[in-house]
C-alpha positions as YAML, in Angstrom:
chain: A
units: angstrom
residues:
- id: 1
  name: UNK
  ca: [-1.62, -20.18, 1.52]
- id: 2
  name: UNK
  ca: [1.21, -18.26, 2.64]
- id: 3
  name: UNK
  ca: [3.02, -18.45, 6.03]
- id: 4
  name: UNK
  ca: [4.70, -15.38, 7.83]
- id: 5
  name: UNK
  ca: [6.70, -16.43, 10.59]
- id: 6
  name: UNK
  ca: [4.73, -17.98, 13.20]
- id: 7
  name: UNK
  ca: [0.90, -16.97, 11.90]
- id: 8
  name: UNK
  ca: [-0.18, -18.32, 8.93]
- id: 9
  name: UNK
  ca: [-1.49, -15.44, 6.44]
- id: 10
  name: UNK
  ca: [-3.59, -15.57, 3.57]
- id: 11
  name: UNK
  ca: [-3.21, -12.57, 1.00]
- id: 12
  name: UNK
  ca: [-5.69, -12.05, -1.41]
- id: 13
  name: UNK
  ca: [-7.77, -9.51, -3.38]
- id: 14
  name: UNK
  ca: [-10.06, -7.63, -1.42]
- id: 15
  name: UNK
  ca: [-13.82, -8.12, -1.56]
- id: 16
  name: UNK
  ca: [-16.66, -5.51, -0.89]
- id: 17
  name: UNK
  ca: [-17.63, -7.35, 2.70]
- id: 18
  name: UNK
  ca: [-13.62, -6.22, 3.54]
- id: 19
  name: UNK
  ca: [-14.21, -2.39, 3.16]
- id: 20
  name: UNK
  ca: [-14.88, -1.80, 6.41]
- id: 21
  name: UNK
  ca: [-12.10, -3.71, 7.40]
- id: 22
  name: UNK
  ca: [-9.59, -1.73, 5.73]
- id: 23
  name: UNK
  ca: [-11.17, 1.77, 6.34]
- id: 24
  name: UNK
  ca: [-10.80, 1.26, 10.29]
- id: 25
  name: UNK
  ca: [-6.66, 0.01, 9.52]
- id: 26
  name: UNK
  ca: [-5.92, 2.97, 7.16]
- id: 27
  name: UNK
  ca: [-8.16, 4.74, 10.23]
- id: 28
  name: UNK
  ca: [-5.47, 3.48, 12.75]
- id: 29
  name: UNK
  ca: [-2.59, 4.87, 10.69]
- id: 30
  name: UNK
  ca: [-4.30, 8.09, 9.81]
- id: 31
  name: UNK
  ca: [-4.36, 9.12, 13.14]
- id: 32
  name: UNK
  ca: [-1.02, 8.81, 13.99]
- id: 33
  name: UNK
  ca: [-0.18, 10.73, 11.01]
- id: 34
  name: UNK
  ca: [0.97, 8.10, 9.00]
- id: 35
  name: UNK
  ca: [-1.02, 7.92, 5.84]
- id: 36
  name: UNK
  ca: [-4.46, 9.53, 4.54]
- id: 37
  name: UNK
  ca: [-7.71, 7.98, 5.67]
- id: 38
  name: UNK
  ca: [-9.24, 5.97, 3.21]
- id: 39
  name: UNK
  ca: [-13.23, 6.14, 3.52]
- id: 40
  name: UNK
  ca: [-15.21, 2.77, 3.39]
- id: 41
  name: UNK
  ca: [-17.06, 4.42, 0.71]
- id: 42
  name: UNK
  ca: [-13.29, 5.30, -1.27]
- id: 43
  name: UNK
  ca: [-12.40, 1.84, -0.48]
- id: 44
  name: UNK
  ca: [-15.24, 0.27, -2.13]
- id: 45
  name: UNK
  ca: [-14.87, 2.37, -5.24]
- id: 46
  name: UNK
  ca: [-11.29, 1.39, -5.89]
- id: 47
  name: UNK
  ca: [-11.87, -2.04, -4.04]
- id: 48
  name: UNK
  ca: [-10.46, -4.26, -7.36]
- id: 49
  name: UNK
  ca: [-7.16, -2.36, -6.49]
- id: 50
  name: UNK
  ca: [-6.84, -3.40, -2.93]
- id: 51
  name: UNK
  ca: [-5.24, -7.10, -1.62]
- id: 52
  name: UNK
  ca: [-5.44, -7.77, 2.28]
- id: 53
  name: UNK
  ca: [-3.83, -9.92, 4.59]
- id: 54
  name: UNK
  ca: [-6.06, -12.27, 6.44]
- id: 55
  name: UNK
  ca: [-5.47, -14.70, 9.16]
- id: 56
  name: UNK
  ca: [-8.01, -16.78, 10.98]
- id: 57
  name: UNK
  ca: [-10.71, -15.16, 9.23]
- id: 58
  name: UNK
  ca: [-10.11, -11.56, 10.06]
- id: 59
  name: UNK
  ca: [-8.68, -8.98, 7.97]
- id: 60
  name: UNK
  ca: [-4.89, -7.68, 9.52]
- id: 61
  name: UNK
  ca: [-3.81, -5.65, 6.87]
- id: 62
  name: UNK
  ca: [-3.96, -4.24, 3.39]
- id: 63
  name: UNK
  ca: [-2.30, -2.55, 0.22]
- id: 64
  name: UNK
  ca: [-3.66, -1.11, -3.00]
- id: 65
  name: UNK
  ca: [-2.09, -0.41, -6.16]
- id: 66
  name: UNK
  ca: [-2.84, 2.95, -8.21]
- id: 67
  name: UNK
  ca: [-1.56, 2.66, -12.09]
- id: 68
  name: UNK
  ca: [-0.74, 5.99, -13.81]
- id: 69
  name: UNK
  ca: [-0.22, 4.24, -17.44]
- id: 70
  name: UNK
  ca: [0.76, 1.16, -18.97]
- id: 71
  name: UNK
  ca: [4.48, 1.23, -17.41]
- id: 72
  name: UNK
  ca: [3.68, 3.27, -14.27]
- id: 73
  name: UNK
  ca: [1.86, 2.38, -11.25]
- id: 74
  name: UNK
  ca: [2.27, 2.96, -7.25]
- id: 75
  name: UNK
  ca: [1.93, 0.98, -4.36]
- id: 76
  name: UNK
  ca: [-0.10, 2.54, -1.49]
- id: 77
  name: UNK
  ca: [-2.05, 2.02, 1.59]
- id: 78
  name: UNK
  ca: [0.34, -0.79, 3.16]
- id: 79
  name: UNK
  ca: [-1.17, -1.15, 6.64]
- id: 80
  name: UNK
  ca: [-1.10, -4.08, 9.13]
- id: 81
  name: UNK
  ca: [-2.86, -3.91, 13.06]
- id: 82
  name: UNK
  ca: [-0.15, -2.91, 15.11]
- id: 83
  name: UNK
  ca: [-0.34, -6.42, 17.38]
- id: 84
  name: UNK
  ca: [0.17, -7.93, 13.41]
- id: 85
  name: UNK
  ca: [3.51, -6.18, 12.92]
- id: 86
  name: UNK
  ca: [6.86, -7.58, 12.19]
- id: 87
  name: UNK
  ca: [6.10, -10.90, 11.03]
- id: 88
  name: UNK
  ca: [6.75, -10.41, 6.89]
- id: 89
  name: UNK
  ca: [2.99, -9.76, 6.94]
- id: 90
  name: UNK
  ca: [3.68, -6.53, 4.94]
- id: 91
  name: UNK
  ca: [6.08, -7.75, 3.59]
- id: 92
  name: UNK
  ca: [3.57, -10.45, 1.97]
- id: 93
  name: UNK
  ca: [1.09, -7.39, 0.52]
- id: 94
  name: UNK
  ca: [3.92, -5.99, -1.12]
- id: 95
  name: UNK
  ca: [5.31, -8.65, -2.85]
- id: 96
  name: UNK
  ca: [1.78, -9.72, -3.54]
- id: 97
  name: UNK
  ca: [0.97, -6.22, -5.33]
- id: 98
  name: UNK
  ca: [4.31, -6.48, -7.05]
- id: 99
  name: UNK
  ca: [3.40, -9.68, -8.43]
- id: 100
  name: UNK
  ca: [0.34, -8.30, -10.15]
- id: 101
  name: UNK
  ca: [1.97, -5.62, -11.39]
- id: 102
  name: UNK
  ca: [4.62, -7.47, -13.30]
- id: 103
  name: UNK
  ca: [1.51, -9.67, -14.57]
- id: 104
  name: UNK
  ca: [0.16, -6.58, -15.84]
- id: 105
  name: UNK
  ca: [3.30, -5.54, -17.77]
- id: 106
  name: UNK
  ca: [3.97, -2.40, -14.91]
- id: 107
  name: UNK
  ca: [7.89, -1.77, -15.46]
- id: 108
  name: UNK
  ca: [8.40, 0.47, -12.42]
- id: 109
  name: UNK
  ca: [6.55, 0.80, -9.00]
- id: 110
  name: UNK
  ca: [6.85, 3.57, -6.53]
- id: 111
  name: UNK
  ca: [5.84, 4.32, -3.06]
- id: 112
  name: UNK
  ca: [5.67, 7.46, -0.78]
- id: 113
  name: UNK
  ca: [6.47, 6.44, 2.64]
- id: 114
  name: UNK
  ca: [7.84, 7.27, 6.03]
- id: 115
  name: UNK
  ca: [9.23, 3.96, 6.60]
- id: 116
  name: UNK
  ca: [12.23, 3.90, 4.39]
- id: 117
  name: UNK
  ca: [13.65, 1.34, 5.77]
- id: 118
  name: UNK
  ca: [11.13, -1.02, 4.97]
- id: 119
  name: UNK
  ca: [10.52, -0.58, 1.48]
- id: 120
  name: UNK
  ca: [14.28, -0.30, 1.33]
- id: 121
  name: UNK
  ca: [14.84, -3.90, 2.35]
- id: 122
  name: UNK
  ca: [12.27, -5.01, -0.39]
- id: 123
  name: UNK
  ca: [14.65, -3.25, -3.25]
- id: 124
  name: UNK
  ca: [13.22, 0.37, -3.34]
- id: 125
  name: UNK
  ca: [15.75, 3.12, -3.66]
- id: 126
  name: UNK
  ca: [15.06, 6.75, -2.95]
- id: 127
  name: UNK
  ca: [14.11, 9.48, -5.30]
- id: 128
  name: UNK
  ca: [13.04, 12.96, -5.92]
- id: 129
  name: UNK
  ca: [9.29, 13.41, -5.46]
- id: 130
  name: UNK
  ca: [9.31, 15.52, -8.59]
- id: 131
  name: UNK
  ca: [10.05, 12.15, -10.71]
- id: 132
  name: UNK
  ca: [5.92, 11.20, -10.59]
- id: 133
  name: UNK
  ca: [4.57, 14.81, -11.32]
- id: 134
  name: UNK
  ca: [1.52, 12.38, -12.58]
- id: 135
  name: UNK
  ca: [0.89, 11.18, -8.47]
- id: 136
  name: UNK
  ca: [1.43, 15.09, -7.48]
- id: 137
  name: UNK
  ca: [-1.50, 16.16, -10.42]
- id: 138
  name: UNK
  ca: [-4.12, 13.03, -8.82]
- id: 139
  name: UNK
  ca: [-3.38, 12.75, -5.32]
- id: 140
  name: UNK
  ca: [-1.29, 15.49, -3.81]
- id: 141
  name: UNK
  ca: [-3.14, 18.56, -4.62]
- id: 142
  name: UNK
  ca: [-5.57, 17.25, -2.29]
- id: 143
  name: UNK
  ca: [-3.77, 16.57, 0.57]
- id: 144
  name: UNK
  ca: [-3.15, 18.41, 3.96]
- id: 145
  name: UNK
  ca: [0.32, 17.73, 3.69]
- id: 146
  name: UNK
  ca: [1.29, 19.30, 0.21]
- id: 147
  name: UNK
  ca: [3.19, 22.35, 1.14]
- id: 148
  name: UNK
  ca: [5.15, 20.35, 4.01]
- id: 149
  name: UNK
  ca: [5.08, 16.50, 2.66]
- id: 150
  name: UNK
  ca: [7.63, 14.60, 4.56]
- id: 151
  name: UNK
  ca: [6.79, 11.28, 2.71]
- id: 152
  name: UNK
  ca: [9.83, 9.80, 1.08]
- id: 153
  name: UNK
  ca: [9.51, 8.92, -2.60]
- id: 154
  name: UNK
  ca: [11.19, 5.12, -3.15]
- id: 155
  name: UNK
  ca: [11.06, 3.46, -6.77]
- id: 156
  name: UNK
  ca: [11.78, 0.18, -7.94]
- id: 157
  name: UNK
  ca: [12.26, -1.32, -11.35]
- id: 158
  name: UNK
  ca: [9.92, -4.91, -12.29]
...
């Protein structure tokens, strides 16, 4: 079990019965513009890649990982309920996701974020988009945002 501030918070791998979950908090974010929707139906085909946060038996937040080979892989999806916020519960999915990344040999994460600050204070420094054409080939062709992303691109080494 791991404690964040006053709540205690259990992070863990996601199961199937937490799809829904995480579809309405990426739902939350999505419409305030901060991150792409994630369908319950997308969630439960990539659900071995997502962790969530739970406390008192009810899912607060979430994070998924996306690898792009061997020594590559991305961090994505970090949510949390707004009323959840600011107590190292994000914190907790990121380190969490890190963790199995370094199990799984990963050598450098990145994230694309508008919250800078954040994945600043957890080591990540800024760089060009351009450095992961592999996440602009999968992901960002499909997105609304392509030809005016403002996400920051933030890297880290493992």
């Amino acid at each position: 079990m791991i404690v964040a501030q006053a709540e205690t918070v259990i992070v863990r791998y996601a199961r199937l019965a937490d799809a829904g979950a995480i579809a309405a908090i990426t739902a939350e974010y999505a419409r305030e513009g901060i991150m792409l929707e994630r369908s319950a139906e997308n969630v439960i085909e990539n659900i071995r890649n997502f962790f969530v946060a739970e406390h008192e038996g009810r899912i607060i937040g979430c994070c998924a990982v996306a690898f792009y080979n061997t020594r590559l892989a991305e961090i994505r999806s970090v949510a949390v309920l707004a009323r959840h916020k600011r107590k190292g519960t994000g914190r907790l999915l990121v380190k969490k996701a890190e963790e199995i990344l370094r199990e799984e040999g990963v050598a450098e994460v990145f994230v694309l974020t508008l919250n800078p600050g954040f994945f600043g204070s957890l080591g990540y420094t800024e760089i060009k988009k351009e450095y992961f054409p592999q996440k602009i080939w999968r992901d960002c062709t499909h997105c609304p945002k392509l030809m005016a992303c403002d996400e920051i691109a933030m890297v880290k080494k493992l």
